[in-house]
C-alpha positions as CSV (number, residue, x, y, z in Angstrom):
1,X,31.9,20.6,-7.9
2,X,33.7,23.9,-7.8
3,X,37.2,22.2,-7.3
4,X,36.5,19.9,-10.2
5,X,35.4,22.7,-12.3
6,X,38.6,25.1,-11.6
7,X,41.2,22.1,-11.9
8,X,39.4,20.5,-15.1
9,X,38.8,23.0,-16.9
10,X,39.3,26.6,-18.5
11,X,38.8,28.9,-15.4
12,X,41.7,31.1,-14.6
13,X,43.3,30.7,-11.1
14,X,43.0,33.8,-11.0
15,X,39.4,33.3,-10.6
16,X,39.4,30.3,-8.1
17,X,39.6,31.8,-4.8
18,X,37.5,34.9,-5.2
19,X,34.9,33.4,-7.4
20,X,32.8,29.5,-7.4
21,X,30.9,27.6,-10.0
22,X,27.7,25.4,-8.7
23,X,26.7,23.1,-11.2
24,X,23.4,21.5,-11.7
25,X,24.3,19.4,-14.6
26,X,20.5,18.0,-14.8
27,X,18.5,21.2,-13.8
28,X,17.1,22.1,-10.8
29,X,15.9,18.6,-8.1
30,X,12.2,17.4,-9.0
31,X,12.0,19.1,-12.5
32,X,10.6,17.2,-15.3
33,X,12.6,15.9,-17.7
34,X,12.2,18.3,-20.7
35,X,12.5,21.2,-18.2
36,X,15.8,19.8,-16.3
37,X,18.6,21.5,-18.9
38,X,21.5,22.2,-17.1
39,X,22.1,25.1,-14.7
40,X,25.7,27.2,-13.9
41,X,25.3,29.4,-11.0
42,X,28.4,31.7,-10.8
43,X,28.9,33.2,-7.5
44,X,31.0,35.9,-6.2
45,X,33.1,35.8,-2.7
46,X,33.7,39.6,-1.7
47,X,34.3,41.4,1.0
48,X,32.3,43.9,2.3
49,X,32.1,46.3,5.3
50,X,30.1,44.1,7.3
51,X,32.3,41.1,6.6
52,X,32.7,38.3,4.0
53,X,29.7,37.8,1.5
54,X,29.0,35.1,-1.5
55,X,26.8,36.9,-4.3
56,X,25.2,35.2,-6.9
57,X,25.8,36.6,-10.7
58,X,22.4,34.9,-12.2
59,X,21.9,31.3,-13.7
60,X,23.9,30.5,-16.7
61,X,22.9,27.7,-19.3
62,X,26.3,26.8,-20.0
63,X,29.9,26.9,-18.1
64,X,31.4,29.0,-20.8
65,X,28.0,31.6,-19.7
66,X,29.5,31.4,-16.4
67,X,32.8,31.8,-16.5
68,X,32.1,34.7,-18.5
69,X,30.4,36.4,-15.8
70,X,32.9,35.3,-13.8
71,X,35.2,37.5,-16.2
72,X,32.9,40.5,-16.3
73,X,32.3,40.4,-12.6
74,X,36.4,41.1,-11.8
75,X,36.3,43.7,-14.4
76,X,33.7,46.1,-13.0
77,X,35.8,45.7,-10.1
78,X,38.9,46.9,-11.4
79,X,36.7,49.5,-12.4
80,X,35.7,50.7,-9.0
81,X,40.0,51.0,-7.8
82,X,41.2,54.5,-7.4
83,X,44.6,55.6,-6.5
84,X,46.3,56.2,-3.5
């Protein structure tokens, strides 16, 4: 689902390899039907010192919610750069 969602719609490339989208388009498996709204889960592919790691950025209700926090995820890391 995260190939469909970078090709098909809005997300950046510049977002595709460092971030991922899991969509649960009819909730969560075995939820009741006026509980299963759908589910975005942004996650985050960094690296850290003890190697690569995927980090999720919370549940979003829709995939604008998500790519948002895809958005506001790279910022605080731009944040964090300093200088040579």
């Amino acid at each position: 689902m995260s190939i469909y969602v970078a090709r098909y719609t809005r997300l950046h490339p510049r977002l595709w390899a460092p971030y991922s989208i899991t969509a649960y388009p009819h909730g969560f498996h075995d939820w009741p039907g006026d509980l299963a709204y759908p589910v975005w889960t942004p996650n985050a592919r960094i690296i850290t010192p003890r190697g690569a790691a995927s980090i999720p950025l919370g549940d979003c209700a829709t995939l604008d919610a998500a790519i948002e926090a895809c958005w506001a995820h790279l910022a605080t890391l731009d944040q964090d750069i300093t200088p040579c």
